[in-house]
C-alpha positions in Angstrom: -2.9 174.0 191.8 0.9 174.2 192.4 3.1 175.5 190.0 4.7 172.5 189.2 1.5 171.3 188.1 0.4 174.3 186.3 3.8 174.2 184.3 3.2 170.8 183.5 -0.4 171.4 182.2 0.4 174.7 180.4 3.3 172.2 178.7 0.5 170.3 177.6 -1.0 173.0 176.0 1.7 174.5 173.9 2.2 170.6 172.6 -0.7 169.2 172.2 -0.9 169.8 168.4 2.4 167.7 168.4 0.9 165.2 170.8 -2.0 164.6 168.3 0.6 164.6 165.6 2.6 162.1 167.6 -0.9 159.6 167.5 -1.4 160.0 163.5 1.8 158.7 163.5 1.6 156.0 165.1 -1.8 154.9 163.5 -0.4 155.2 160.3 1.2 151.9 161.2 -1.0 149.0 160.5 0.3 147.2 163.4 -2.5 144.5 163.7 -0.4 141.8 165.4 -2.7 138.6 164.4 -2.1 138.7 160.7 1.5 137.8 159.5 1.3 139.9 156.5 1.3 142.8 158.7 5.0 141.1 161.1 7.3 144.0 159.7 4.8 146.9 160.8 5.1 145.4 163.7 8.4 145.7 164.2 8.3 149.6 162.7 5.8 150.3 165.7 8.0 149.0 168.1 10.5 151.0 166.7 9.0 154.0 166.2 7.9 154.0 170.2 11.8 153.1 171.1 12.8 156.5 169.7 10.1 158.1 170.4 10.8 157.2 174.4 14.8 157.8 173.7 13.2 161.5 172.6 11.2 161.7 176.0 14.6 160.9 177.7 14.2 157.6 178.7 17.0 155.4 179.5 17.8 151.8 178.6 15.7 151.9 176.0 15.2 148.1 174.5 13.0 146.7 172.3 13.2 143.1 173.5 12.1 140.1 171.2 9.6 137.3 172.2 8.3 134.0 170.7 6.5 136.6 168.3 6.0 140.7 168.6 8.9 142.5 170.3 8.5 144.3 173.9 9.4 148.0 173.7 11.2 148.4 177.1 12.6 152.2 178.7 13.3 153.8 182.5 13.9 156.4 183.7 15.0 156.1 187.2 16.2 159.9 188.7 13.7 160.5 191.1 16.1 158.1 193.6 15.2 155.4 195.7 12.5 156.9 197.8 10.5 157.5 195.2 7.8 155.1 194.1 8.7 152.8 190.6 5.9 153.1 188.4 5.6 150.6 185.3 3.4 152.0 182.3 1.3 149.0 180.8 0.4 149.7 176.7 0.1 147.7 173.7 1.2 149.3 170.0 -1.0 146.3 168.3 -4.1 146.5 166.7 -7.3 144.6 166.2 -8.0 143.8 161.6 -10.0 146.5 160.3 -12.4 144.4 158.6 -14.9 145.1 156.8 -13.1 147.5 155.4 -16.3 149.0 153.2 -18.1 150.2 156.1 -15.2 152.4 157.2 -15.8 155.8 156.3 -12.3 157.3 156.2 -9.1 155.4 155.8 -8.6 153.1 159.2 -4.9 154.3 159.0 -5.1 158.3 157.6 -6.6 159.5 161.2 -8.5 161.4 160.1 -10.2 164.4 162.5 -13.9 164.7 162.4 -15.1 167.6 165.1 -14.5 166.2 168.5 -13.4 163.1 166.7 -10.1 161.5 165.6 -11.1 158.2 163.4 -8.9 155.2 162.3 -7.8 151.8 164.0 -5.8 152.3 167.3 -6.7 155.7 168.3 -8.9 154.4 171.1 -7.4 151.0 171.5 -4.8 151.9 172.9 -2.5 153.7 170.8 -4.6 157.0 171.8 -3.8 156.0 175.0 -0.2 155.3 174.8 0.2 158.6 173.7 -1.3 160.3 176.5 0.9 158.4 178.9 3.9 159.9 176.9 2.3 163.0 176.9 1.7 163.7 180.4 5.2 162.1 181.5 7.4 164.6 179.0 5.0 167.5 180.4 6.3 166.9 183.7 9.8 166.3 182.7 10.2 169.0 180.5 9.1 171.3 183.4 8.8 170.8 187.0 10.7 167.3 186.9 9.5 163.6 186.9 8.5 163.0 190.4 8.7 159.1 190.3 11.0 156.6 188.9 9.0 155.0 185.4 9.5 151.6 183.6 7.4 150.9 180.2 6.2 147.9 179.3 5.1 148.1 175.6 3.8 145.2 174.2 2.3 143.8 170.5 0.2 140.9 171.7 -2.7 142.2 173.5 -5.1 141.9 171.0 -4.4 138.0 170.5 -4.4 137.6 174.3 -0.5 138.2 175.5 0.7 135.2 174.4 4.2 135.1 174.8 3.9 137.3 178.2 3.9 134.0 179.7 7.4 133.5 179.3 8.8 137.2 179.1 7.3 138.7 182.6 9.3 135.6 184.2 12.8 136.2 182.5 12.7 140.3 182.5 11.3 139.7 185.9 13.9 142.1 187.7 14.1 143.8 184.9 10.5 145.0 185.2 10.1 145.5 189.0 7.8 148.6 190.3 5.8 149.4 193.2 3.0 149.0 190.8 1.7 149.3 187.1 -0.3 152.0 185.2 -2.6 150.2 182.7 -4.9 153.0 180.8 -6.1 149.7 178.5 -9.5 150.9 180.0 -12.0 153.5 179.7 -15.0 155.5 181.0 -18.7 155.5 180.8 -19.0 158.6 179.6 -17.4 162.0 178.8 -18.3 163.7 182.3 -17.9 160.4 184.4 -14.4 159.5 184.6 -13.9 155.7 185.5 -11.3 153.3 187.4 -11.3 149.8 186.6 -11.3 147.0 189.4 -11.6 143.7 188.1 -11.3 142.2 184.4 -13.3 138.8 183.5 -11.7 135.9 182.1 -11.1 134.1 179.3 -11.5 130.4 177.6 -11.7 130.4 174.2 -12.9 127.2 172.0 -13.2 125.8 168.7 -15.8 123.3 168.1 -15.7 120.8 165.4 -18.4 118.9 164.2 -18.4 116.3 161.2 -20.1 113.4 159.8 -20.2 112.4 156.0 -16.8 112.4 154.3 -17.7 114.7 152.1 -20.6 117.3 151.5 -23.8 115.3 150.7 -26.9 116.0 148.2 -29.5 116.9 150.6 -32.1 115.6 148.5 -30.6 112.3 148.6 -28.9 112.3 151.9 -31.1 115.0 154.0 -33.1 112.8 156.7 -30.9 109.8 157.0 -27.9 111.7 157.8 -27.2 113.9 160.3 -26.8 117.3 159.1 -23.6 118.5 161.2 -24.3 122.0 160.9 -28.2 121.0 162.5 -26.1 119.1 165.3 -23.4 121.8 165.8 -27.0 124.6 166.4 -28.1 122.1 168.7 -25.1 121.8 170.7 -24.8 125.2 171.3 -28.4 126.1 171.7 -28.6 123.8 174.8 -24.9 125.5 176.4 -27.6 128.2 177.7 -31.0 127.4 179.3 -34.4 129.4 178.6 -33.3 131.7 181.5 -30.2 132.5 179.8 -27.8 130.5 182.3 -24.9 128.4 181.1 -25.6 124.5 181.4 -22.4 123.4 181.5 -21.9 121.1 184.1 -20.5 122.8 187.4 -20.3 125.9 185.5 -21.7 128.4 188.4 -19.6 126.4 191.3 -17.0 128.0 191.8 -18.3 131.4 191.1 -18.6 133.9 194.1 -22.0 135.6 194.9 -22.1 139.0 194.5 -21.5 141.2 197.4 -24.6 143.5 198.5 -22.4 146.6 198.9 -20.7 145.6 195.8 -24.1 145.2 193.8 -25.2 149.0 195.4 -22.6 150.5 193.9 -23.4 148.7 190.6 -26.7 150.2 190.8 -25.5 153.6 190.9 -23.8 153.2 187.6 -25.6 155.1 184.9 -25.4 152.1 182.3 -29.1 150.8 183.3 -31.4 148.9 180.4 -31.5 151.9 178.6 -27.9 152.5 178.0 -27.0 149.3 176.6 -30.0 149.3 174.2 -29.3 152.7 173.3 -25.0 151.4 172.7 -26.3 148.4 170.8 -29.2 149.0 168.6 -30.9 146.1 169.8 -34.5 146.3 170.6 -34.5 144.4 174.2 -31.4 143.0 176.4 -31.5 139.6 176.9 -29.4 137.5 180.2 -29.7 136.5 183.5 -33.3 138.2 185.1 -31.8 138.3 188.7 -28.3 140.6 187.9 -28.2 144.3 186.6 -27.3 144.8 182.7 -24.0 145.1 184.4 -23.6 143.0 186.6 -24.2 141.1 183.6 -20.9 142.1 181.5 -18.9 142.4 184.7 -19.4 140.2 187.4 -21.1 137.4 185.8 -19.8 134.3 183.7 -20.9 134.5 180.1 -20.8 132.0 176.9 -21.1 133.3 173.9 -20.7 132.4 169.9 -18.1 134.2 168.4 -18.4 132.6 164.8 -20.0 129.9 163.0 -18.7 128.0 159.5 -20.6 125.6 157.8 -21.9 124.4 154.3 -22.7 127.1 151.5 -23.3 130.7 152.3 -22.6 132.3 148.3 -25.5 133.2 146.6 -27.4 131.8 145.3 -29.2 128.4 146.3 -26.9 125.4 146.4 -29.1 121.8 148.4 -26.1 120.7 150.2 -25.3 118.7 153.2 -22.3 120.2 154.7 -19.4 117.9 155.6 -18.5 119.6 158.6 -19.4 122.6 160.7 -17.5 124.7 163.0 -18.2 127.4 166.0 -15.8 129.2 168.0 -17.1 130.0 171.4 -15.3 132.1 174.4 -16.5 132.6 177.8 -15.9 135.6 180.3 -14.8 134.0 183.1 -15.0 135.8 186.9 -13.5 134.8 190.2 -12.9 132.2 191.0 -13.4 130.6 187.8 -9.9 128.8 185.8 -9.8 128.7 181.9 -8.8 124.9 182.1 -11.8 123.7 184.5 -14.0 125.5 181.7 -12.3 123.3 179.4 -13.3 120.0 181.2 -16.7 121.4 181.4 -17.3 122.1 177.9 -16.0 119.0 177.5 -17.9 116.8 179.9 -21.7 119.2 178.2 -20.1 117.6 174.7 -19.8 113.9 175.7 -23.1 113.7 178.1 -25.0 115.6 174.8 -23.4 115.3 171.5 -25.2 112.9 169.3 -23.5 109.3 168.3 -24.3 110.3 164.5 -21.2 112.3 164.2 -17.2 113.2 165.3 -16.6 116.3 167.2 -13.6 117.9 168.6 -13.2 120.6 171.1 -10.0 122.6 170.8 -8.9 125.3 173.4 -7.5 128.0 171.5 -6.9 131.0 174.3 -7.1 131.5 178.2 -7.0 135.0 179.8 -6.9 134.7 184.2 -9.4 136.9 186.3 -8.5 139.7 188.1 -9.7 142.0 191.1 -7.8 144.8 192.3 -8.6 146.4 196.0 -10.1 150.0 195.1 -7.9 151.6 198.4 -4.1 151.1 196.9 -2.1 154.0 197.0 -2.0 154.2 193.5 -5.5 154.0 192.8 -6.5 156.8 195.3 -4.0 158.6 193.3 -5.8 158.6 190.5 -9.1 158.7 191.8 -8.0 162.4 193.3 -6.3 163.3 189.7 -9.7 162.5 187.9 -11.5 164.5 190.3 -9.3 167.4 189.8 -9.3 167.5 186.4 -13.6 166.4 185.9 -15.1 167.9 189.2 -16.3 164.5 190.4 -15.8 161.7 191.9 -14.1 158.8 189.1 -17.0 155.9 189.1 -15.7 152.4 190.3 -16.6 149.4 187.8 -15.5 145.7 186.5 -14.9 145.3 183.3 -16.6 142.9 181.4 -13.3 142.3 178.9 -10.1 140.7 179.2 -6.9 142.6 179.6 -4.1 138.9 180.1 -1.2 141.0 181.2 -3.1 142.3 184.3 -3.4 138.8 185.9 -0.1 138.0 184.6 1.6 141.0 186.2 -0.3 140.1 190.1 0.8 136.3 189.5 4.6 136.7 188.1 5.5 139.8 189.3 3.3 140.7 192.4 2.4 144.3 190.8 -1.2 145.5 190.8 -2.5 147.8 188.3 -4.6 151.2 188.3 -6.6 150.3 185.6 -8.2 153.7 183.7 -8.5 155.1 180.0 -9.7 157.5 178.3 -12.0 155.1 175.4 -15.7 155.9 175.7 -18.4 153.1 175.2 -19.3 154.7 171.3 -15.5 155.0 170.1 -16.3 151.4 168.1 -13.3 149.6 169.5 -12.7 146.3 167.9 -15.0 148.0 165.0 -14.8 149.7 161.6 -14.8 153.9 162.0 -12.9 153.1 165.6 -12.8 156.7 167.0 -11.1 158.9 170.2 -12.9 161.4 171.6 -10.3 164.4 171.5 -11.9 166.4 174.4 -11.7 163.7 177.1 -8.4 162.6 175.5 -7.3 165.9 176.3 -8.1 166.2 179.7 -6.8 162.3 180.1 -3.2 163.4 179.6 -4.4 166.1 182.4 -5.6 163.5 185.0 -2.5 161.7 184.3 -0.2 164.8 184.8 -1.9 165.5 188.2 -1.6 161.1 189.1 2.2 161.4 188.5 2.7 164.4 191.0 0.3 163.2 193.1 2.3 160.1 193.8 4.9 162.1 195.0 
């Protein structure tokens, strides 16, 4: 290892208390970005990251408004022209932490349990956030910055990047890079460090389903009047056939077949039957019979149910015929599949099968674009040789099965690919009550990313 590098890592060392501190901070602000109550934490997390970049030494530091959450924007461009322009992707917002009961320690007190820190964000991504701050003021403060850095904060993520749609255009300049860091990902595992080449889709739906004009006795209604809650559980029973594969009509056409090379590396993966029953509790997996458990989650289309609303769920016993009856329904969309030609499939399953005895409507609430990234980019290599320094192995290749907007966004507006990495682990409960970072890979995360910076150079 160089000196430089050592420096940089010993850096590490002597801060990392502060680092940590730096996270409790920051997930002490309930920043969950989809609930208006919560609008002016948003705006203190934004600030809070503005001065904490102004701290690192960051120039031009903005934080930018939108249609909603504001953009926390910085640079720091000394390393001169010849030097590659890196912009680091994160997101300061959070996902609700409901239910709130079955957290065991307060979701914004992170709170350090052994190897663990607990409370919403520390995984996703404010964990992550951090260690990109981390590992650039380690090199700064020592040996010197070796590239020129942009940042490109955002508070959206977690209700799909709405208003990047408009911002990446108009900060288009603004924001140009050779390419972006996004460490919005993760790894398999604590001794298998992971880079992330492709991100499914999204299309995300509301069905509603109604009939009477007002809840019914069942006793005096039930078999003369179609229940909507029965039809809505019909509708969606038949969107998958017995083999697990989506009916929707033209669903699987545009869809490209799986490379054999492609599906040999998948099979390598250590996330077999096994794993995923042992991640979810559940006593068998259940999907296509033909693809791996995942292929599966990342390079096949899904449908799933996301929520259902109907009728009287207090306790109790109430005989009523609901009214009306809702589901909201997304699917995982791979190349070359378009949110909007989902649409007019979902649409076309819901004319050809929805029964005349009631109204439905189908509203598109949220689309998310594909995205594949070519695993030999400069960048990429870059960190694949940074992960092996810091693990002792080779980083693992995989597609995601999630959505991350901003990455399609960024190849489509601004031309930038992303190195797509993290530090999450499968068990942190992202997305979950008791959400959790695991403090030993964190640690040697900020590491990797000390060594991708100076290898760029």
């Amino acid at each position: 290892m160089s000196d430089s590098r050592e420096s940089a890592i010993e850096y590490v060392r002597e801060n990392y208390d502060r680092f940590l501190e730096d996270l409790r901070e920051l997930v002490a602000i309930p920043s969950v970005s989809m609930q208006a109550d919560h609008n002016s934490d948003m705006g203190r997390a934004a600030e809070w990251l503005a001065a904490r970049l102004t701290a690192l030494g960051m120039e031009a530091v903005q934080v930018l408004p939108t249609t909603r959450h504001p953009v926390v924007y910085g640079e720091w461009l000394g390393a001169g022209g010849k030097a590659p322009t890196i912009l680091v992707y994160g997101h300061y917002d959070v996902q609700p932490v409901d239910p709130l009961d079955l957290w065991k320690s307060d979701p914004y007190e992170a709170a350090q349990q052994g190897d663990y820190l607990f409370g919403r964000g520390t995984s996703d991504m404010k964990g992550q956030v951090i260690a990109s701050i981390a590992a650039i003021e380690s090199l700064a403060k020592t040996s010197g910055l070796p590239v020129n850095v942009k940042w490109l904060l955002e508070g959206e993520e977690e209700m799909g990047s709405p208003s990047m749609a408009a911002f990446l255009p108009e900060h288009k300049d603004l924001l140009g890079a050779d390419f972006c860091l996004n460490p919005d990902a993760g790894m398999i595992a604590p001794d298998q460090p992971t880079i992330t080449y492709g991100l499914r889709g999204l299309a995300y739906f509301e069905l509603h389903v109604w009939g009477p004009d007002h809840d019914l006795h069942s006793g005096l209604y039930g078999g003369t009047v179609h229940n909507p809650a029965q039809a809505l559980a019909e509708l969606v029973a038949g969107m998958h056939d017995a083999q697990g594969r989506i009916t929707l009509p033209g669903f699987y056409d545009p869809v490209r077949p799986l490379d054999p090379e492609e599906h040999a590396d998948m099979a390598k993966l250590p996330m077999d039957e096994a794993f995923y029953i042992s991640q979810t509790g559940v006593p068998a997996l259940w999907g296509e019979a033909d693809y791996l458990p995942i292929e599966r989650v990342g390079v096949r289309p899904t449908l799933e149910v996301n929520g259902l609303l109907s009728g009287y769920t207090e306790a109790g016993s109430k005989t009523v015929l609901p009214a009306k009856a809702m589901a909201k329904l997304s699917c995982r969309l791979v190349p070359d599949q378009q949110p909007e030609q989902v649409h007019e499939q979902m649409l076309r399953y819901l004319e050809e099968h929805a029964p005349k005895s009631v109204h439905w409507e189908l509203k598109l609430l949220n689309v998310g674009s594909t995205a594949i990234t070519d695993r030999n980019l400069p960048g990429i290599k870059s960190m694949e040789t940074a992960m092996e320094t810091v693990w002792g192995a080779r980083p693992l290749y995989k597609r995601e099965g999630g959505s991350i907007p901003v990455v399609a966004m960024l190849q489509e507006v601004l031309g930038l690919e992303s190195v797509l990495c993290g530090f999450s682990l499968p068990e942190d409960n992202v997305h979950a009550p008791n959400e959790r970072l695991h403090l030993p890979t964190w640690s040697k995360g900020i590491d990797a990313l000390v060594h991708f910076f100076a290898n760029l150079a």
